[in-house]
C-alpha positions as CSV (number, residue, x, y, z in Angstrom):
1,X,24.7,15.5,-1.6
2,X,22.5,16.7,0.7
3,X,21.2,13.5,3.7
4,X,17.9,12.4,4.2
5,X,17.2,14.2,7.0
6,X,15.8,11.7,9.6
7,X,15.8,14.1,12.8
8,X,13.3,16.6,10.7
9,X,10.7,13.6,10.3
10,X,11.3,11.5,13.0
11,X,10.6,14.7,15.3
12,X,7.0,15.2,13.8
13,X,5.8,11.6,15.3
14,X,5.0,11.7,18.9
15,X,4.7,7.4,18.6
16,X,8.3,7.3,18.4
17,X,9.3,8.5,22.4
18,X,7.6,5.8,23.7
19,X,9.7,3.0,25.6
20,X,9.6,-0.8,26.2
21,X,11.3,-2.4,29.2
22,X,13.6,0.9,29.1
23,X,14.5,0.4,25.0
24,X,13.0,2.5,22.9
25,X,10.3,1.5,20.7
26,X,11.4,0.5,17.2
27,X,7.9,0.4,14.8
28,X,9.3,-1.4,12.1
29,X,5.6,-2.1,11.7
30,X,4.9,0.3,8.9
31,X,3.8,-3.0,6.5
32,X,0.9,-3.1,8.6
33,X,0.3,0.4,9.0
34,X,2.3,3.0,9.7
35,X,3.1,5.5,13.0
36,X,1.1,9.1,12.2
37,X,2.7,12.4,12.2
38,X,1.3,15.3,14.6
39,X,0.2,17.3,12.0
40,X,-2.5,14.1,10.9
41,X,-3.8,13.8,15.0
42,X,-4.4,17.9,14.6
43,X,-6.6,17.7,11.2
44,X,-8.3,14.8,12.8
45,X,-9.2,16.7,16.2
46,X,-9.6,19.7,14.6
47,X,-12.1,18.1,12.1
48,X,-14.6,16.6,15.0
49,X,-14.1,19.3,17.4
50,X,-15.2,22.6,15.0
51,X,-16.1,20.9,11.7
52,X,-17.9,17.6,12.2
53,X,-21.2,17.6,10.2
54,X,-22.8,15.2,7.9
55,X,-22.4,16.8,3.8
56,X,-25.0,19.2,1.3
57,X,-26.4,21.0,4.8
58,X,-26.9,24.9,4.0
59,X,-25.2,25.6,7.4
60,X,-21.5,26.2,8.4
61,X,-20.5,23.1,9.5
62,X,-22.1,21.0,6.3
63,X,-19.9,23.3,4.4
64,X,-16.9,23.2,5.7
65,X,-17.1,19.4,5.5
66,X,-18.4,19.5,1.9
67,X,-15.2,21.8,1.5
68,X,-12.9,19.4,3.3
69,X,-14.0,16.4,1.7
70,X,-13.1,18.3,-2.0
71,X,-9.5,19.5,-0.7
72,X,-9.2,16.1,-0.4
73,X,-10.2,14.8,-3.1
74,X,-8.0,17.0,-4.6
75,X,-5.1,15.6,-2.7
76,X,-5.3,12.1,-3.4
77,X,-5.8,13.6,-6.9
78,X,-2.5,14.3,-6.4
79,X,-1.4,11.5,-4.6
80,X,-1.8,9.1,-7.7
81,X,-1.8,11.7,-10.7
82,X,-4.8,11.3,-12.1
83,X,-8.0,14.0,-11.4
84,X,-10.1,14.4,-8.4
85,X,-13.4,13.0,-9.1
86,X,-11.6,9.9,-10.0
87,X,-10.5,9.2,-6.4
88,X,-13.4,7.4,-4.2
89,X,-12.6,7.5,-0.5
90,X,-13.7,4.3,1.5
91,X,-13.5,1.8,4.6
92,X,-10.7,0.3,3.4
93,X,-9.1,-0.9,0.4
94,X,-10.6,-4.6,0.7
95,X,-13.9,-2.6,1.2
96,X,-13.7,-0.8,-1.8
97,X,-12.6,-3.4,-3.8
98,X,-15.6,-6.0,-3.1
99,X,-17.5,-3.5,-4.1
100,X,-15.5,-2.8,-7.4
101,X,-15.5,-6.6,-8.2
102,X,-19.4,-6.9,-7.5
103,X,-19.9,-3.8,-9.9
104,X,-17.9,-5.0,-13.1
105,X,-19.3,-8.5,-12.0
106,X,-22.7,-6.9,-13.7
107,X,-20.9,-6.9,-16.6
108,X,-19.3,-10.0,-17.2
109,X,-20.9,-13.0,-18.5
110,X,-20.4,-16.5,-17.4
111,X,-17.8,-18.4,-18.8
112,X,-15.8,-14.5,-19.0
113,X,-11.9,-15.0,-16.9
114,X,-10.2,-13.2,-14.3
115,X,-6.9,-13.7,-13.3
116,X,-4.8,-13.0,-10.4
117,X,-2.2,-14.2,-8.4
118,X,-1.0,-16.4,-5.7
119,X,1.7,-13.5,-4.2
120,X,-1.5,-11.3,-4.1
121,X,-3.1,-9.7,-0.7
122,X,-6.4,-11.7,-0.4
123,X,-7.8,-8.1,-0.5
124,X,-7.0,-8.7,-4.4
125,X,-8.1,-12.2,-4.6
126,X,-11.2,-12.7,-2.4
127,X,-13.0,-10.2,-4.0
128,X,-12.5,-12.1,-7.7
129,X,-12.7,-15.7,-6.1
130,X,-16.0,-14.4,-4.9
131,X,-17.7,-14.0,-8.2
132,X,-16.7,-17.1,-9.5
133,X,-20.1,-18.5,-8.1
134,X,-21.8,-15.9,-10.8
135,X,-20.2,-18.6,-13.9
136,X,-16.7,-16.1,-14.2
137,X,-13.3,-18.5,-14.3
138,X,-10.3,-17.1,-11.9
139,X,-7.4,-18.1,-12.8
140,X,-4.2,-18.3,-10.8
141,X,-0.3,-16.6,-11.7
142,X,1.6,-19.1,-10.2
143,X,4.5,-18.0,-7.5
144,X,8.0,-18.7,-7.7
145,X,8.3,-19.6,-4.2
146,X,12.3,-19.6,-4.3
147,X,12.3,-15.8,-5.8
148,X,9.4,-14.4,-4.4
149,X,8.1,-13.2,-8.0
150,X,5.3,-14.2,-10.4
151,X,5.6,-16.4,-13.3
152,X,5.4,-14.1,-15.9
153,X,5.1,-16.7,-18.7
154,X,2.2,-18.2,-17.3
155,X,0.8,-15.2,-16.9
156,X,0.9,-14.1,-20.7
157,X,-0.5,-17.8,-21.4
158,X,-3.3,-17.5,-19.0
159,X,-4.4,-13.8,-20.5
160,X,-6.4,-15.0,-23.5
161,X,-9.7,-14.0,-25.5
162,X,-12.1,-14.4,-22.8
163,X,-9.8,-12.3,-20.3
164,X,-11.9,-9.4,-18.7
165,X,-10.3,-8.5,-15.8
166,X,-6.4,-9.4,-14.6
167,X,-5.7,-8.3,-10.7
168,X,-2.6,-7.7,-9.8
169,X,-0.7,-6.3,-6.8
170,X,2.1,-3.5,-7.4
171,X,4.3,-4.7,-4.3
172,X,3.9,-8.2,-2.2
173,X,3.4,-7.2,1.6
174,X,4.9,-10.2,2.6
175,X,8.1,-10.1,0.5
176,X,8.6,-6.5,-0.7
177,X,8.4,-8.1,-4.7
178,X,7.7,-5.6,-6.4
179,X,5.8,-6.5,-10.1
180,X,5.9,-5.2,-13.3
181,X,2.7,-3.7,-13.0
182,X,3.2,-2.0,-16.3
183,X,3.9,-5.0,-18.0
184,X,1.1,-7.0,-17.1
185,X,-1.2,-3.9,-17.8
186,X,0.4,-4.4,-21.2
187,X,-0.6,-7.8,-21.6
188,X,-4.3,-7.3,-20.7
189,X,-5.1,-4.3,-23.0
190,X,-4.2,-6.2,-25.6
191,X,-7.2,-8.0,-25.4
192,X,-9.3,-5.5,-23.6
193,X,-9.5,-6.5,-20.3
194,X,-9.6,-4.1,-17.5
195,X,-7.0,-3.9,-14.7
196,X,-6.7,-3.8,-11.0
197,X,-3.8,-2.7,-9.3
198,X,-3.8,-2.9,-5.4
199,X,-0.7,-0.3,-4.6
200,X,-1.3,-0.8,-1.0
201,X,1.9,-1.8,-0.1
202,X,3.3,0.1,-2.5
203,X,2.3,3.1,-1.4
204,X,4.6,3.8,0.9
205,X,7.6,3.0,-0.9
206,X,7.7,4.6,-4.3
207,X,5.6,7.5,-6.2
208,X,2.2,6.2,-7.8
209,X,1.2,7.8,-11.5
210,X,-2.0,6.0,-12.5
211,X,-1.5,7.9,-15.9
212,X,1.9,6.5,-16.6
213,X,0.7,3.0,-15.2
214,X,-2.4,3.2,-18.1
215,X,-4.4,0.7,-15.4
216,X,-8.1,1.4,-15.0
217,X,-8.2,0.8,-11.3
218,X,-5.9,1.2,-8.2
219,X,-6.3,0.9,-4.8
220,X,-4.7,1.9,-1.5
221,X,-4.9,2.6,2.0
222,X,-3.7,6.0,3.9
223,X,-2.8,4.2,7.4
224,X,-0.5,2.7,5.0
225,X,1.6,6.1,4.3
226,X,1.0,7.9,7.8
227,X,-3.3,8.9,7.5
228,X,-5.9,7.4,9.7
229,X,-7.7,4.3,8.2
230,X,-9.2,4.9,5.2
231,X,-9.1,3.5,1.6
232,X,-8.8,5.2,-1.6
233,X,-9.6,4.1,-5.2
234,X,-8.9,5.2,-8.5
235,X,-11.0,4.6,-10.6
236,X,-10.5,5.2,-14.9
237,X,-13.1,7.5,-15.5
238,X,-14.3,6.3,-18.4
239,X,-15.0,3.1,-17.2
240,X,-16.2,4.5,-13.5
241,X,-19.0,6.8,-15.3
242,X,-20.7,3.3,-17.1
243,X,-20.7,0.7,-14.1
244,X,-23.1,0.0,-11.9
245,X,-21.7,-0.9,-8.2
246,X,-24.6,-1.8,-5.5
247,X,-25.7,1.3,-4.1
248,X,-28.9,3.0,-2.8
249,X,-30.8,4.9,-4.6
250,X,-30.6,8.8,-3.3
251,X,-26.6,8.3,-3.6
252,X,-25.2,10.2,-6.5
253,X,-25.1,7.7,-9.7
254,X,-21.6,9.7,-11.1
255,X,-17.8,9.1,-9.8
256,X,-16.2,9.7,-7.6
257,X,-19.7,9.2,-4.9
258,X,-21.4,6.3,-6.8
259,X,-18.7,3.8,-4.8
260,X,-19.0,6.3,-1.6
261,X,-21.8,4.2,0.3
262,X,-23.3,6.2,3.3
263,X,-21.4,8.2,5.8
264,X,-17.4,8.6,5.2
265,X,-15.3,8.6,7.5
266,X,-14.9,12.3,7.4
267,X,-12.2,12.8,10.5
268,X,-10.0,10.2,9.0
269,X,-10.7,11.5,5.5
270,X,-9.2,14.7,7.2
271,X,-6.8,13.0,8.3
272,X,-5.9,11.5,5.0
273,X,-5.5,15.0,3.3
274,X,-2.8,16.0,6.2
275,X,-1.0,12.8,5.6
276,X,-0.6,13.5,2.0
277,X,0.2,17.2,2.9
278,X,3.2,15.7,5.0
279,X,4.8,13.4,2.1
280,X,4.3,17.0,-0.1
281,X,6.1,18.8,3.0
282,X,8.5,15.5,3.0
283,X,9.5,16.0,-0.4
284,X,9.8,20.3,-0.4
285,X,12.1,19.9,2.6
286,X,14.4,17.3,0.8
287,X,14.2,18.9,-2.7
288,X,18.3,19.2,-3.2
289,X,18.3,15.8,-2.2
290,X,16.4,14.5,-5.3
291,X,17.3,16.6,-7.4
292,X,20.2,14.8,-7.2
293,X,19.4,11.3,-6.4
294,X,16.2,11.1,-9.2
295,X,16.4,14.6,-11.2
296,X,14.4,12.8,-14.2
297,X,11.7,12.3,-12.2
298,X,10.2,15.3,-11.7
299,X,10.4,16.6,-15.3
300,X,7.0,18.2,-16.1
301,X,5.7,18.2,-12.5
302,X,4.8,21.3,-10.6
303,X,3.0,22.0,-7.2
304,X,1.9,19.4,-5.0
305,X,1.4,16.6,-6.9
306,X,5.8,17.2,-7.8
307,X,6.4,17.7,-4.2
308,X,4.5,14.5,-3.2
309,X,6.5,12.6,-5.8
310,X,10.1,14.1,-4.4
311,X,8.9,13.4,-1.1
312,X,8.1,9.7,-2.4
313,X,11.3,9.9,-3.9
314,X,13.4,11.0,-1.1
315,X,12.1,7.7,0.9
316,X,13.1,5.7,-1.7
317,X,16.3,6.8,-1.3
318,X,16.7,6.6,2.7
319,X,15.2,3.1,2.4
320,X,16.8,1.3,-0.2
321,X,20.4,1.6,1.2
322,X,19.1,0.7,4.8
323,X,17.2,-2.4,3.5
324,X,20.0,-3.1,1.7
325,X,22.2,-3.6,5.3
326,X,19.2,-5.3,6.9
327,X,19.2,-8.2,4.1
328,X,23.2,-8.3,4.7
329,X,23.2,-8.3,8.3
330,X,20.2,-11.0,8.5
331,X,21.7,-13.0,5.8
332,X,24.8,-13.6,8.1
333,X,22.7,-15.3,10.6
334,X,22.8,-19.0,10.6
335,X,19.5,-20.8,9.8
336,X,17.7,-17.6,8.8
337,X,16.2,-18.0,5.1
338,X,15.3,-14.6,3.6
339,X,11.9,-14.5,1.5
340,X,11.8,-12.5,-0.9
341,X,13.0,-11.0,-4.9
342,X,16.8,-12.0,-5.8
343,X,19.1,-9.4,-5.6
344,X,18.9,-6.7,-8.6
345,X,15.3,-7.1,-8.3
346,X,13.7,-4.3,-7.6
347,X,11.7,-4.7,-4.1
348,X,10.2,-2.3,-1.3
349,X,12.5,-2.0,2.2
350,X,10.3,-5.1,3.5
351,X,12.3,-8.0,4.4
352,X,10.6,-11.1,5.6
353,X,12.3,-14.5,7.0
354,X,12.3,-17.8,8.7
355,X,14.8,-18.9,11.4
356,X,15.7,-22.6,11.9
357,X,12.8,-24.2,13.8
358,X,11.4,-21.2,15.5
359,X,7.9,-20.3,15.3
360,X,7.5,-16.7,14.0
361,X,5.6,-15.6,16.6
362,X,7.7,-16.7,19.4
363,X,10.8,-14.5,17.8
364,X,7.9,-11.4,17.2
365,X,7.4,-11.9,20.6
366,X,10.9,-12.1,22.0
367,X,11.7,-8.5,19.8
368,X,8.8,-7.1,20.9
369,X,10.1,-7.9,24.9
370,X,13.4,-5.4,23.3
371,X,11.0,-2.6,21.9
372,X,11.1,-4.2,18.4
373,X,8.0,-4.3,16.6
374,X,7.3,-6.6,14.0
375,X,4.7,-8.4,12.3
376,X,4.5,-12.6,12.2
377,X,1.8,-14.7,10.3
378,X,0.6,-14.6,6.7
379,X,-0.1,-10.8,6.7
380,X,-3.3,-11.6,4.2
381,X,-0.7,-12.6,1.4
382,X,-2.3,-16.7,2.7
383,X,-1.9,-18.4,-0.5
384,X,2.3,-17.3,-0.7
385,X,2.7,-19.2,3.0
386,X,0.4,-22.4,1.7
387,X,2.6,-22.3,-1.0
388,X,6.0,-22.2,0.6
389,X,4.8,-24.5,3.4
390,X,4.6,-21.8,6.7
391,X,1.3,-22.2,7.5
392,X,2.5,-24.9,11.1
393,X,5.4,-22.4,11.7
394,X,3.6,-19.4,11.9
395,X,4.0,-18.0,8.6
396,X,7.3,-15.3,8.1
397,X,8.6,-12.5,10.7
398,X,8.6,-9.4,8.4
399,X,10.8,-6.1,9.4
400,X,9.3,-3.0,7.7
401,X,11.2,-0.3,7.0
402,X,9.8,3.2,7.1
403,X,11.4,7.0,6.6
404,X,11.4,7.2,10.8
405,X,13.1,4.5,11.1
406,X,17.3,5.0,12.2
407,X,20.2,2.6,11.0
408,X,20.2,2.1,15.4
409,X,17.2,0.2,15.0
410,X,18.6,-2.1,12.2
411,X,21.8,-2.8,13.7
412,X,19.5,-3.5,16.9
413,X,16.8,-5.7,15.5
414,X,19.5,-7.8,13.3
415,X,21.5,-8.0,17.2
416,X,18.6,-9.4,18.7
417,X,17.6,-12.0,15.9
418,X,21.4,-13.2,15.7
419,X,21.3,-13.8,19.9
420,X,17.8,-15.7,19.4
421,X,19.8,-17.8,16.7
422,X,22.4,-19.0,18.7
């Protein structure tokens, strides 16, 4: 079988030579946004320095940014399988989602129910919380603390009659879960309620088909999968073309622009369109490799949109079998709790933990003194670490795993959180 070939894509990222008290860096950051390839830094200075112009001008420079901005549309059409005026670029994806909650808020009446959940980002619980003050009921999915995953009973209890919207998150960015996004979709179509899917973890780690899924919304972010920072939305058609989101009133009133308020970001949308370019690239240059590892999974696929998935694909599986002997070797450590999915579950290559009566900052900290990066705190996901009691610690130190990173830096971050242990 051919190997994931990590000296191909680590060599496109000019983040990784840097250095640390004489260690190499180790960005197992990616969770909270990920290192960007050279190609994304050209379109991006390329963009402002011949391109940058505001859109609809009749001269050069308007047009090739009204051009630009449909190539990428294109490509995030791409990205998540569904057309390209269904994609609305944004801020971000908590951006675009207030925005998205306040527009099918005009169409709910009081006493109508959301639900979400507590593993959720707050960027897919504020934004439903918020409306509640309009007459809507949220309701809650509890969390199974122990396992890292949703009560799904509950959750088919709690979908009922009055049931208009159920928000749910594809992966946990805390704990690497990953849901049964499809199941849940399921469940709320049954009595017409529309769903929300917020793939921004997700994205990262797995190929997205908003077709397959059936949802009506999904949401991501591209610093998330190696772009600049901008948010993306997908957006059913069908229900996109009938709401009404807060917008002025010389902004085009038909998707994808009715949720694109003012000036985009149009160097980072640039950017954006060279990220995805780089999974597609990703995927062509490992295509023996899943062909054998996933050869289903392209059935029917063609161009881009199958080279993004093989290139989604082929990080799967790098990743899997690397997070596999991060859980193992962290699990060995006395007084380190792993939180997250049980084994056979399927997750994302993010592993998050506690260690005896550390705080997690002061071990983010002492890595970061050895060129290992890593996140500490709540990471948004706020009501999972009120639940499981974290908040006084710190919250969880999560290791992200991403296709640059190198069994080195595993076998090195695992080293350094077994010294700080004994």
């Amino acid at each position: 079988m051919q190997q994931f070939d990590s000296t191909y894509i680590r060599s496109q990222f000019p983040a990784l030579t840097r250095t640390v008290n004489g260690q190499p860096v180790a960005y197992l950051d990616g969770p909270g946004g990920t290192q960007t390839p050279q190609r994304v830094l050209d379109a991006v200075h390329d963009y402002l320095a011949h391109h940058n112009s505001n859109i609809h001008g009749v001269f050069a420079t308007s047009q090739e940014t009204d051009a630009m901005l449909r190539a990428a549309h294109e490509a995030a059409g791409d990205f998540l399988g569904c057309a390209w005026d269904e994609v609305s670029f944004g801020a971000n994806m908590t951006t675009l989602n207030l925005l998205l909650a306040q527009a099918l808020r005009r169409e709910l009446q009081p006493g109508d129910e959301v639900v979400i959940t507590e593993l959720d980002h707050e960027g897919n619980r504020g934004p439903w919380q918020n409306i509640a003050e309009h007459g809507i009921v949220v309701k809650e999915v509890p969390v199974n603390v122990a396992t890292c995953t949703l009560d799904w009973d509950a959750l088919e209890e709690l979908i009922g009659p009055r049931t208009r919207v159920v928000a749910i998150g594809y992966a946990s960015n805390a704990t690497g879960t990953v849901n049964d996004v499809k199941r849940a979709i399921a469940l709320a179509k049954r009595v017409g309620a529309w769903t929300v899917i917020d793939a921004v973890h997700y994205a990262l780690h797995g190929p997205i088909d908003v077709r397959d899924l059936d949802c009506d919304f999904l949401l991501c972010s591209a610093y998330k999968f190696f772009g600049p920072h901008v948010g993306m939305m997908y957006g059913r058609r069908s229900v996109t073309e009938k709401l009404r989101p807060l917008k002025l009133r010389p902004q085009e009133d038909f998707p994808p622009y009715k949720f694109e308020t003012g000036t985009l970001n149009h160097e980072g949308i640039a950017g954006t369109l060279a990220a995805i370019d780089f999974i597609a690239d990703m995927g062509a240059h490992h295509a023996e490799l899943v062909a054998q590892y996933a050869p289903d999974r392209l059935a029917g696929l063609s161009g881009r949109r199958r080279d993004i998935v093989a290139g989604m694909l082929a990080t799967e599986a790098f990743e899997q079998p690397l997070a596999q002997r991060l859980i193992d070797g962290l699990s060995a450590i006395p007084g380190l709790r792993i939180y997250g999915p049980p084994a056979g579950h399927p997750r994302t290559s993010t592993v998050s933990f506690t260690l005896g009566d550390w705080n997690a900052q002061e071990i983010a900290r002492r890595l970061a003194d050895q060129g290992l990066f890593v996140w500490d705190g709540d990471f948004f996901a706020t009501r999972l670490i009120e639940k499981a009691g974290l908040v006084e610690r710190g919250g969880l130190v999560r290791i992200g795993l991403a296709p640059y990173s190198t069994p080195d830096e595993v076998e090195r971050v695992i080293a350094a959180v077994a010294a700080l242990a004994k």
